[in-house]
N, C-alpha and C positions, 0 to 999 in steps of 0.2 A: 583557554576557550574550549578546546577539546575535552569533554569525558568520557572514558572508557569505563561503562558497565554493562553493556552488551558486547562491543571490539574488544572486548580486553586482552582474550588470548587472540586476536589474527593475526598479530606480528609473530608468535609463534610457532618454532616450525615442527611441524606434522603434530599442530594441536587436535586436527583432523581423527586422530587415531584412538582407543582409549584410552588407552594408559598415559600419553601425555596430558588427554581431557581432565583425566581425573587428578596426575601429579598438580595440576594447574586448576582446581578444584570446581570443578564439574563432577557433580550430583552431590554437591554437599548442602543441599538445600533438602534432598530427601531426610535425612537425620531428621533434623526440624519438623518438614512438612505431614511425620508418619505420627505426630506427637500430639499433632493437633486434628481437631474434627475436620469433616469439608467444609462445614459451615466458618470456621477459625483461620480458615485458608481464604476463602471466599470474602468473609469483613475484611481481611487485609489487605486484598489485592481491590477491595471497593472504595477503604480509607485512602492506598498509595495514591489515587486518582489515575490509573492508568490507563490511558485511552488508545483505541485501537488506533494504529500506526498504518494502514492499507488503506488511507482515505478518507472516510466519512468521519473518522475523529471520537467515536461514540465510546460512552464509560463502561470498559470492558467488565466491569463489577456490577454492573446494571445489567449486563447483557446475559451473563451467568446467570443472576436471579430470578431472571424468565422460567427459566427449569424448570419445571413442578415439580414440589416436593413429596416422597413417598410414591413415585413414579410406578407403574407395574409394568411400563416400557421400560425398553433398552437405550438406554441416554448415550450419544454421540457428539465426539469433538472431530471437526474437522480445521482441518490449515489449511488457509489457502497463499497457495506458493507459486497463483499461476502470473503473477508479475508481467502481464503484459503490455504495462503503460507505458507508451515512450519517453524516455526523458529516465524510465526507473531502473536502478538495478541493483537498489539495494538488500533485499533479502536474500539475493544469491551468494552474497558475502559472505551469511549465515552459515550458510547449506556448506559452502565451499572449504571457511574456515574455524569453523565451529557448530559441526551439524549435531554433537553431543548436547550442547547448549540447546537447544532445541528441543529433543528426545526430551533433556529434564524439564522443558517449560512444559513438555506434552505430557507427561507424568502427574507435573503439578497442577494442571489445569485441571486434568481430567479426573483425579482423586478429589478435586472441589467440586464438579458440576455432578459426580459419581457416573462416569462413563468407563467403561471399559474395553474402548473400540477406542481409536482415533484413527482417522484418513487424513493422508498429507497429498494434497491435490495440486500437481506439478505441471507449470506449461510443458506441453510436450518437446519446444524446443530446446530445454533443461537439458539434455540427457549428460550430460558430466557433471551437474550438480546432482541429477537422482542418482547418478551410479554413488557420489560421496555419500549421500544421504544413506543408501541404502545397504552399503558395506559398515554404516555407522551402527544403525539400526541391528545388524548379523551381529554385530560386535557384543549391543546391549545385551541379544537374548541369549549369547553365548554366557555372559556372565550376571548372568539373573538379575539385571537389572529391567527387563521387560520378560513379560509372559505370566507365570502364575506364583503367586508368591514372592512379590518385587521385594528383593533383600531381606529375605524372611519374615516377608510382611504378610497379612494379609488381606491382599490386592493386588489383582490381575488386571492387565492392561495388554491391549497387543496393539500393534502399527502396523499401516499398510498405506504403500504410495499408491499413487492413482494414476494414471500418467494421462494429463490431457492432449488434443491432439491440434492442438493449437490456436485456436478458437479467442477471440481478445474480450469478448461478451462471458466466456467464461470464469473471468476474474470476480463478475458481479455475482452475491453469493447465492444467489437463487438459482442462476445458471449453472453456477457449476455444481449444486447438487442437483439438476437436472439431470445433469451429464452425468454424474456421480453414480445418480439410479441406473443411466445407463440409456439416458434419453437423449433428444435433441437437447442442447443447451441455448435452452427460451428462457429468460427472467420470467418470475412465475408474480402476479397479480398479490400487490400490499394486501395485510391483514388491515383489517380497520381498530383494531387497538394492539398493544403490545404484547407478542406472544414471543415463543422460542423460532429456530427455524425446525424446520421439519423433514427430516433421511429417511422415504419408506414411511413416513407415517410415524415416525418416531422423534423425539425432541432433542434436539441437536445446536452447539454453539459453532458457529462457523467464526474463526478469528484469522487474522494473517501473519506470518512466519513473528515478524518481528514484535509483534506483540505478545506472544507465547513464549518469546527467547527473552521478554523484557522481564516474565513472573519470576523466575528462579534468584534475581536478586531481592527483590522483593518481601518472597518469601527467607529467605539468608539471612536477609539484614534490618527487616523492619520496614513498613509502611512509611514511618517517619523518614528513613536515610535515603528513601526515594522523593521525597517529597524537598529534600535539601536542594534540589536540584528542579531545574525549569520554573514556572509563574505557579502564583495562585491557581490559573485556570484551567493551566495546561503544565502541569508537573513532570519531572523527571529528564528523559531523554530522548533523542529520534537518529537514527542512523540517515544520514543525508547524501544524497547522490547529488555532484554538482557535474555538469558535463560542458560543453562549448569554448567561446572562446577565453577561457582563464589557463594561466603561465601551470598552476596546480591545481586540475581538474582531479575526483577520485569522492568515495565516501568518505564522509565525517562523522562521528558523534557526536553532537553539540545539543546544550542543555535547551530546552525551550526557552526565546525569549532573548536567542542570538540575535546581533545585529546585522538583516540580510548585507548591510553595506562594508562590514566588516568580512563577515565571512567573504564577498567577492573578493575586497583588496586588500586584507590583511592575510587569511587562513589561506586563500585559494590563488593570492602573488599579484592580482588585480589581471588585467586582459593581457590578451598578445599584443606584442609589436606594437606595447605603448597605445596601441587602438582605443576610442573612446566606447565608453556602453551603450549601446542603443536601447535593447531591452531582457525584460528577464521574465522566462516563464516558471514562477516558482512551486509547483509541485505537480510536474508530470505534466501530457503535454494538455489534458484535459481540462486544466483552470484556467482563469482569464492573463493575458498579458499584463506585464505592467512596462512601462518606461522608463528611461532612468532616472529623471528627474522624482518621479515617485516611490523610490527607495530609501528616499533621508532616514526616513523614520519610521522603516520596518522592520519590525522584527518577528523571528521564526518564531512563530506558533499560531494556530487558529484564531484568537479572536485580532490579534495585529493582521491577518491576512484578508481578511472575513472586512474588517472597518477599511482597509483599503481597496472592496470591489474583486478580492480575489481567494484563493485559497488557496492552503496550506499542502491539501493531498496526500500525495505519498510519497514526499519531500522531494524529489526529483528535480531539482534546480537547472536550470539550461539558462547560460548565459548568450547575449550574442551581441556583438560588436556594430559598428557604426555600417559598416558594408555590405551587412547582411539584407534581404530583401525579404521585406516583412509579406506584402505577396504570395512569393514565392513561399515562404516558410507557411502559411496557412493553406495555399494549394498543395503541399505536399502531405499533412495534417488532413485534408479533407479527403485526399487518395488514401488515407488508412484508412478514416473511421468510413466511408462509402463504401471501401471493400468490409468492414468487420461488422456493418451493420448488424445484426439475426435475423431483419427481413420479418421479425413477426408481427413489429406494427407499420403501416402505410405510410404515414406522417415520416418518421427514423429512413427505411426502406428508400422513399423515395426523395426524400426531401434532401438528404446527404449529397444522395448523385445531383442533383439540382445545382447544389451550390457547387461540386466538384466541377459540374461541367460550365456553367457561369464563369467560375475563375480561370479554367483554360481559355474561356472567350476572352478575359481579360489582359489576360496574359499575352495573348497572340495579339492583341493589339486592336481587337475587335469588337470591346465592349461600348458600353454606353453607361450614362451618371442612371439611366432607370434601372440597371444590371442592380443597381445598390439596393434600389428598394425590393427589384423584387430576392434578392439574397436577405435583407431584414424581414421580408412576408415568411420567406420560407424559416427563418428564425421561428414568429410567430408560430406557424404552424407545430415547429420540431417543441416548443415547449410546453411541458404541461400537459401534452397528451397524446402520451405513449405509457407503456407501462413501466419502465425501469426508467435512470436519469442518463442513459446513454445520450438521448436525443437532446435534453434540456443541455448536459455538459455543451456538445458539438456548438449547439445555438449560442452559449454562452462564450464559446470562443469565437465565433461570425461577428459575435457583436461587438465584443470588446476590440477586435482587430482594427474593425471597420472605423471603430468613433478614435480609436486613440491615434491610427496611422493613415486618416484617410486619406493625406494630400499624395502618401505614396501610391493608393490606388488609383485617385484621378490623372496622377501622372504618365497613368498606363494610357489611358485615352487619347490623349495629344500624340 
């Protein structure tokens, strides 16, 4: 069930370092990647089908081609590494056990898009994943694999971490190149057709950790050897974070197109203490619930998660058993996203604490069956109009809580 083409070296020890990166063949994809044009780099990694891995699921080979070509800016790659979804924590596996892998995804990306910057934009509460990262980083330009003339190439690239300050609104990419510039981190208002994003005024791909770690095999081994692996839709791999109550919680590598009900009771030993499943939030805590009854016939990838009312995300699986108090698990969900609001639209700002303070009513024992609608009103409102999908996600988890577990909430009433 497992494949290892981004974990391959973790069980490795002090693969962290370079010289075991490179014994264990890290940056052997440059050979290759300096042989071809950026354009030759760029079909490839458009034919792999490789889709960003940070959530929204979008064809990283699309997103590249935004670029303009023959630019007379300064073209920018950023990573964004600020992983602040609960339920996620898989990119820091990266950082932790294979921050080389990385560096050469950053390499090969950025000789496709022709950037010669890349920013690696780090939740500030990382600081032991930056320090690996960034002793990696020392390592590369020590030996000419970063800076000017990449292994007696001709092409210069330099890195530079970012370090955010902790900010959960800064994961969404417009924020964090707000903050990037060195502003408040507001999601900055949709283009009305398909453009690149924009550093300063300059044209710029913003991708996440693990999607940049996913190019180096790609580039290695062919479009096709990636495509061996995961659906038609949704190709290749996802690194899985499973957390709650299962016997073996931890990351996975699994092809897209796992079986979620396999993965609980085969790969992850099924639950604790013989306990039955109640439900499962499968990626991060931002997408809809499901139940267990609604797992027969799931499987990991976008469009299985998508035709069941829910998504996919940023794989972050959270299992939770018969005991748990659904409730409770959504009041404690609406004290993040109410504290992480950004506050820059009304609707988001105020509509969160709404429903925060509602479910402590209900909680204490002090609600009423009208608390429901007007928590569906304030839904309404958080959807659809605000400027980023912070607000829409939140509503989308009110609702789905409400319809699939509601006899748990009226039971708070009695």
């Amino acid at each position: 069930m497992m494949i290892k083409l981004v974990s391959k070296n973790f069980d490795i020890p002090e693969a962290y370092t370079l010289n075991v990166a490179r014994e264990n063949g890290r940056y052997a994809s440059l050979e290759r990647l300096f042989k071809m044009s950026p354009d030759e780099v760029m079909t490839e990694v458009e034919k792999s089908g490789l889709r960003g891995k940070g959530g929204g699921g979008a064809h990283t080979g699309e997103k590249w081609r935004l670029i303009p070509k023959n630019s007379d800016k300064p073209i920018y790659l950023v990573i964004n590494a600020d992983e602040g979804e609960p339920g996620t924590f898989k990119d820091r596996q990266i950082l932790e056990f294979d921050p080389h892998l990385l560096i050469e995804g950053i390499i090969c990306s950025s000789y496709a898009i022709g950037a010669h910057h890349a920013y690696v934009y780090i939740r500030g509460e990382y600081v032991f994943w930056m320090n690996r990262l960034q002793e990696a980083i020392d390592e590369a330009y020590e030996a000419g694999i970063l800076g000017e003339n990449i292994l007696g190439h001709n092409y210069a690239l330099h890195v530079t971490i970012h370090k955010g300050a902790g900010a959960y609104i800064c994961g969404e990419k417009t924020a964090l190149l707000e903050s990037l510039e060195g502003k408040r981190g507001h999601p900055r208002l949709k283009p009305k057709g398909k453009e690149p994003e924009w550093f300063f005024g300059n044209p710029t791909v913003v991708n996440n950790v693990e999607t940049i770690a996913s190019v180096p095999y790609i580039i290695n081994e062919g479009y096709g050897a990636y495509q061996m692996y995961g659906t038609k839709e949704s190709p290749g791999t996802m690194l899985f974070g499973i957390s709650g109550h299962v016997e073996r919680p931890g990351v996975y590598e699994l092809p897209y197109g796992t079986s979620m009900k396999e993965v609980i009771y085969d790969l992850c030993g099924g639950l604790k203490n013989g306990k039955k499943l109640k439900a499962v939030i499968p990626g991060g805590s931002s997408v809809q619930i499901l139940k267990a009854d609604e797992i027969e016939d799931i499987t990991l990838d976008y469009e299985s998660l998508k035709a069941h009312g829910s998504a996919l995300g940023t794989g972050g699986i959270i299992v939770m058993d018969e005991d748990v108090s659904i409730p409770e698990v959504m009041k404690n969900l609406f004290e993040f996203y109410h504290h992480e609001s950004c506050g820059q639209c009304t609707p988001c700002r105020e509509g969160t604490g709404w429903v925060d303070r509602i479910l402590a009513k209900i909680l204490a024992g002090k609600g009423s069956k009208e608390d429901f609608n007007t928590i569906l009103d304030a839904c309404d409102m958080l959807n659809g109009k605000t400027i980023c999908v912070f607000a829409p996600s939140v509503a989308f988890i009110a609702q789905s809580y409400l319809k699939k577990f509601r006899e748990e909430f009226e039971a708070l009433l009695h």
